[in-house]
C-alpha positions as CSV (number, residue, x, y, z in Angstrom):
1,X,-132.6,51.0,-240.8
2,X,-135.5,51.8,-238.0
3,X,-137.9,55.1,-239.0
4,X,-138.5,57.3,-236.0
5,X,-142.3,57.0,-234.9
6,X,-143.1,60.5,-233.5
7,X,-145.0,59.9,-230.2
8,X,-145.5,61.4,-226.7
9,X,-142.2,60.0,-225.4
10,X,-140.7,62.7,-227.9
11,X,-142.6,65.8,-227.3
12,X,-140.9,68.5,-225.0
13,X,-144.6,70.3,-224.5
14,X,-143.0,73.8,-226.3
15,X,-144.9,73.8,-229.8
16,X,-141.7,75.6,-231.5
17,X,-139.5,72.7,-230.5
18,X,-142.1,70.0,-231.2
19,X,-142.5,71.2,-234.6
20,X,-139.2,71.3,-235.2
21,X,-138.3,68.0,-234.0
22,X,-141.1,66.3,-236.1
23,X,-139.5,68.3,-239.4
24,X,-135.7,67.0,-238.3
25,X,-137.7,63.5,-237.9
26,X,-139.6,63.7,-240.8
27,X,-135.8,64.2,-242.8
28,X,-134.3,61.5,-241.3
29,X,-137.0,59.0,-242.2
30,X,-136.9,59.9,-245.6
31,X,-132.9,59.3,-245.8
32,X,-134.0,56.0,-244.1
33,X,-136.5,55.3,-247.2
34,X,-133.9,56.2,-249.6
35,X,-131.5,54.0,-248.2
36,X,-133.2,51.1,-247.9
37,X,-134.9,51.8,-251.5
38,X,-131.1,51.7,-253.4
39,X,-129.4,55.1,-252.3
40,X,-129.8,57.1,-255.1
41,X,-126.9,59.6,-255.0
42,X,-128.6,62.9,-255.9
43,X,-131.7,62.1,-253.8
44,X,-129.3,61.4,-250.9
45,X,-127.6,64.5,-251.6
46,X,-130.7,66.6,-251.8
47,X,-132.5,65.1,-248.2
48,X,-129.2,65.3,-246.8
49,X,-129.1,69.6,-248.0
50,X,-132.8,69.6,-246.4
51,X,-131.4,67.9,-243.6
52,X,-128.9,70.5,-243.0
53,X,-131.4,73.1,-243.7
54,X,-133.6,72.3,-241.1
55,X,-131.4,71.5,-238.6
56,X,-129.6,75.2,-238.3
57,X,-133.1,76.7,-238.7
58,X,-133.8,74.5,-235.8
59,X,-131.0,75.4,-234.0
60,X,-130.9,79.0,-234.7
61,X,-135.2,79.2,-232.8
62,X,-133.6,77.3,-230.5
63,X,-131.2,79.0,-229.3
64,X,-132.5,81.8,-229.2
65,X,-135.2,80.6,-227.1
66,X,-132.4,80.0,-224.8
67,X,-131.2,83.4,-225.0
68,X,-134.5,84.9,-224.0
69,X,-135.3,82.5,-221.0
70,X,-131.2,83.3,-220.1
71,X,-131.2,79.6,-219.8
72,X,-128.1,78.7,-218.0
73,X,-126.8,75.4,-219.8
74,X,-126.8,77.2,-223.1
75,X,-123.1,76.7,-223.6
76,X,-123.1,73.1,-223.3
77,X,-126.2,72.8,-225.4
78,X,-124.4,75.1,-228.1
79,X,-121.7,73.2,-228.3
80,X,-124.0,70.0,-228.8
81,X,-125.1,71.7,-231.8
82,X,-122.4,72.6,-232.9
83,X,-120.5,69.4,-233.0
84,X,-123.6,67.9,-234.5
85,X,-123.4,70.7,-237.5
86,X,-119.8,70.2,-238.2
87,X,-120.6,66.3,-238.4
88,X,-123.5,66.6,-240.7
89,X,-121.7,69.1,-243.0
90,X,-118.9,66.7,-243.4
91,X,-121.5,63.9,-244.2
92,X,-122.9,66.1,-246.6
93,X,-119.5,66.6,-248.1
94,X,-118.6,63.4,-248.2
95,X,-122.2,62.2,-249.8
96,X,-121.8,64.8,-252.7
97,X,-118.3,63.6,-253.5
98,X,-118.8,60.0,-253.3
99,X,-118.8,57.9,-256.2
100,X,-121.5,55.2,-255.0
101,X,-123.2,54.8,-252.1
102,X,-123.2,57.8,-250.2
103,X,-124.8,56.6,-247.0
104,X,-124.0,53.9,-244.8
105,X,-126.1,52.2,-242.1
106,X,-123.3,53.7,-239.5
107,X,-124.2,57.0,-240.7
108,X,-127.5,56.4,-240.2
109,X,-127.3,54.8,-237.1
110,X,-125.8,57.6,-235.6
111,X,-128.2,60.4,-236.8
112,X,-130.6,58.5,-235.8
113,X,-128.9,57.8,-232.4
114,X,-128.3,61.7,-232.1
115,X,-131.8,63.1,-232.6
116,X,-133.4,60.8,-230.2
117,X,-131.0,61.2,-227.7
118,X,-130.7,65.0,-227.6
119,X,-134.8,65.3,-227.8
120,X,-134.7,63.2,-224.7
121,X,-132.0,64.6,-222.8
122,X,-130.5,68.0,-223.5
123,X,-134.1,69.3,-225.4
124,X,-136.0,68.0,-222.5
125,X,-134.0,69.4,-219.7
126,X,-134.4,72.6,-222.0
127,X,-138.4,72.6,-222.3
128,X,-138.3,71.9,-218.4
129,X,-136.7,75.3,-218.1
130,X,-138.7,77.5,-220.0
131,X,-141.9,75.9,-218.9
132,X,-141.3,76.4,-215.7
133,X,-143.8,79.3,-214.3
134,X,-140.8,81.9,-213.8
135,X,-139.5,81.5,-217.1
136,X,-142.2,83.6,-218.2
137,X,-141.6,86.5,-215.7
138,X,-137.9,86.9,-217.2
139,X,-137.3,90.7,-218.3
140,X,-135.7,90.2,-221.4
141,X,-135.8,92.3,-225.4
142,X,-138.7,90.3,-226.6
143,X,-140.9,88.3,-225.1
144,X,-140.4,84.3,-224.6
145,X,-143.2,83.0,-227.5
146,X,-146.7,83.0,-226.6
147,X,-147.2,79.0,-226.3
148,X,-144.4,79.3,-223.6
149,X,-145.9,82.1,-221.7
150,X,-149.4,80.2,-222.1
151,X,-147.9,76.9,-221.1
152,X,-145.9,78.7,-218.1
153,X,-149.1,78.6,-216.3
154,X,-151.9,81.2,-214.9
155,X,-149.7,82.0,-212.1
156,X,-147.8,84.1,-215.1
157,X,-151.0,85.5,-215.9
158,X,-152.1,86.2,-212.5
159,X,-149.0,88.1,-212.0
160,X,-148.7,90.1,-215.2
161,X,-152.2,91.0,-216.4
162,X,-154.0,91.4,-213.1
């Protein structure tokens, strides 16, 4: 199985997401290792808890990033993770009740498959949106993180603190 080599092609430009993404990476490429090293079941298991962990952590900033910058393909992107928790969950499941190897190069195949692709589409599309310079003028509860705001440009600065 292929490791996922963080690079430029993978950063969205909003910290919080890039930090994120490099965590979920980091996970998969360690369930890569293990696989290839002889899948030993309770290592499997535990990366695959961290996995899980990380990824509705992930999801739950995320989101409500989306929330503050009243981003407008939030459903759809929702329901992206959504479907993706429910799958790894049953991997999980299925891993911790599996008498041998509890991996396959499928299951792999389509983490992997899954990360990239939503960095590079629906995450993209999404750091597009609140980098834009209006997504920092948005009246909302709290404020949109401060590497957004920053990264929104100085015409957000120009109109708010001059």
């Amino acid at each position: 199985m292929d490791m996922i080599a963080w690079d430029d092609n993978l950063s969205t430009g909003v910290d919080e997401l890039d930090g994120d993404h490099r965590q979920l990476i980091d996970c998969y490429n360690m369930l890569s290792g293990e696989f290839i090293a002889g899948c030993r079941a309770a290592e499997i298991n535990r990366l695959l808890a961290l996995l899980v962990e990380h990824t509705e952590g992930h999801f739950r900033r995320e989101e409500a990033l989306m929330d503050q910058a009243r981003y407008p393909k939030s459903a759809s992107h929702r329901e992206e993770h959504r479907a993706l928790l429910q799958s790894v969950t049953l991997l999980q499941f299925k891993a911790v009740s599996a008498t041998g190897n509890p991996l396959s190069s499928y299951t792999l195949s389509f983490l992997r498959s899954w990360l990239v692709n939503h960095i590079l589409d629906a995450d993209k599309v999404l750091a597009q949106f609140l980098l834009r310079p209006s997504a920092a003028v948005i009246a909302a509860e709290e404020p949109l993180p401060l590497s957004v705001a920053i990264r929104a440009g100085s015409s957000w600065s120009e109109t708010h603190l001059l």
